[in-house]
N, C-alpha and C positions, 0 to 999 in steps of 0.2 A: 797212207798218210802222206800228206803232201809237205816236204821237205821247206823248214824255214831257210828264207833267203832275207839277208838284208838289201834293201834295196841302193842301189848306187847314188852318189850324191846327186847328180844331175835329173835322179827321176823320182825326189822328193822333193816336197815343197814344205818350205819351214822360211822362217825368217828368227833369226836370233835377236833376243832381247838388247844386244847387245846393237844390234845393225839398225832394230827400231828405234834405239837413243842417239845415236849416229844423225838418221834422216830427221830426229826431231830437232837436233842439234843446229845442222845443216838450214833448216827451215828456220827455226830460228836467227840463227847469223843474217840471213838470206832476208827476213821481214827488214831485220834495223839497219840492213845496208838501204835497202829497197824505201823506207821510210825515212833513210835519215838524206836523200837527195836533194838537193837544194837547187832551187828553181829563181832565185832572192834575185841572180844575175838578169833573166830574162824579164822580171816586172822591172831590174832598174833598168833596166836601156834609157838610154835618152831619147825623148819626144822627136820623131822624124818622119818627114812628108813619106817615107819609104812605106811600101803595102810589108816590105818583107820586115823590117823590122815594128812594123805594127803586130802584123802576124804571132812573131817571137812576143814580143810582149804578152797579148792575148793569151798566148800558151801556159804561161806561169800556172794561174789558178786551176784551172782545169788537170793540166799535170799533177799539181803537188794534191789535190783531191784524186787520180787517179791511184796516185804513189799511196796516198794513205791509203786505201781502199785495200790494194793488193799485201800491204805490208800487215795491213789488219788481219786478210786472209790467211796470210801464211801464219802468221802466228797463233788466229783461231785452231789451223789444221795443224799444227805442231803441239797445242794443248789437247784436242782429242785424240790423238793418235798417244797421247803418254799416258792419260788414262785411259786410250784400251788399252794400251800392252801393261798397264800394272792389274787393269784386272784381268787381262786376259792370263798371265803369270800368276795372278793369284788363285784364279780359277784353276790352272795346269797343277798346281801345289795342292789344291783342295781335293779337286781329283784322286791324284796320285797317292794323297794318304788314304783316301776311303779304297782306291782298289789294295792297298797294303795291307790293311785293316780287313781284310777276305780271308773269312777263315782258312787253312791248306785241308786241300781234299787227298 
């Protein structure tokens, strides 16, 4: 018979429920920073023969649509990742009562 060993932390893979509400937390914070940037300054610049403050200007719209974009991302990837860890938790719970539920031999 081969001798149970638990295995050491480092050479299991798990991520606690608690670490996956963390990074969706994180993600979250992380979209309404990322979304809430304000770009208002470089559409008002003032009208100048300058290529480089033309440049800035032009930048406004295109940033604050890239900003949306990604803040939209994160936030998408911070709502599926909380429904899978609750069903994935829920599944782990569903589990665990049916192997309890085995009859003892």
């Amino acid at each position: 018979m081969i001798p149970h060993r638990t295995p050491r932390p480092s050479t299991v893979f798990g991520i606690s429920p608690d670490e996956v509400a963390a990074l969706v937390r994180i993600w979250q914070e992380q979209a309404r920073v990322i979304d809430g940037l304000d770009f208002a300054g470089l559409a008002a610049l003032p009208v100048s023969a300058s290529r480089v403050v033309a440049a800035l200007r032009a930048t406004a719209s295109p940033a604050r649509t890239a900003t949306a974009a990604v803040g939209g991302r994160l936030t998408s990837i911070a709502a599926a990742v909380a429904v899978f860890s609750a069903r994935s938790v829920a599944e782990d719970h569903a589990a665990a009562r049916r192997l309890a539920e085995l009859p003892d031999r």
